[in-house]
Phi, psi and omega in degrees: 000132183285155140223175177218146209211110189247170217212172159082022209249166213168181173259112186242153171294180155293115171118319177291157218238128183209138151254110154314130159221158155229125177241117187295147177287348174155168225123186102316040197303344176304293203283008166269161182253136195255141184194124141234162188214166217227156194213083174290148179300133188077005213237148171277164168307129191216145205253123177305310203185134169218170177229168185223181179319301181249062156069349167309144185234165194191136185212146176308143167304342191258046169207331168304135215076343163233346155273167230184113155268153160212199180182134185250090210302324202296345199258327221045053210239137131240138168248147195233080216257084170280149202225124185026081179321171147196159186318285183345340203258349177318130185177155160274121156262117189241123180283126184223191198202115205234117178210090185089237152283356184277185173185108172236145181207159233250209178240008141134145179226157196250147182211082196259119177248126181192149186277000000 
């Protein structure tokens, strides 16, 4: 069973900068499409950015121009590179990795923007 285990996430000002990561435990990670999405307190889940096998990329409107997905195949990594936080962004961020019929998803890193 993959799992995926996402990392960096903290308490930031407004205007300040954070990177995510998640990394699967094993798999084929070159062929999975890679996505993350966030989950504000009271709020449904909703998807930030995603990637795919060949690096197509793809973002929510209210993040596009300050986040960045990438992937790293060789690391077995995506990464999640917020750029001028802002309180809206506050969310548990959760990674998830989609191949076929799997859907996986890792448990989650908290991301509190706030003064």
């Amino acid at each position: 069973q993959v799992q995926l285990v996402e990392s960096g996430g903290g308490l930031v000002q407004p205007g300040e900068s954070l990177r995510l990561s998640c990394a699967a435990s094993r798999g084929i990670f070159s062929l999975y499409a890679m996505a993350w999405y966030r989950q504000a307190p009271g709020k449904q889940r909703e998807l930030v950015a995603t990637i795919t096998s060949t690096k197509w990329t793809n973002y929510a409107d209210s993040v596009k121009g300050r986040f960045t997905i990438s992937r790293d195949n060789a690391k077995n990594t995506v990464f999640l590179q917020m750029n001028s936080l802002e309180p809206e962004d506050t969310a548990v961020y959760y990674c998830n990795a989609r191949l076929g019929t799997l859907d996986i998803w890792g448990q989650g890193t908290q991301v509190t923007v706030s003064s």
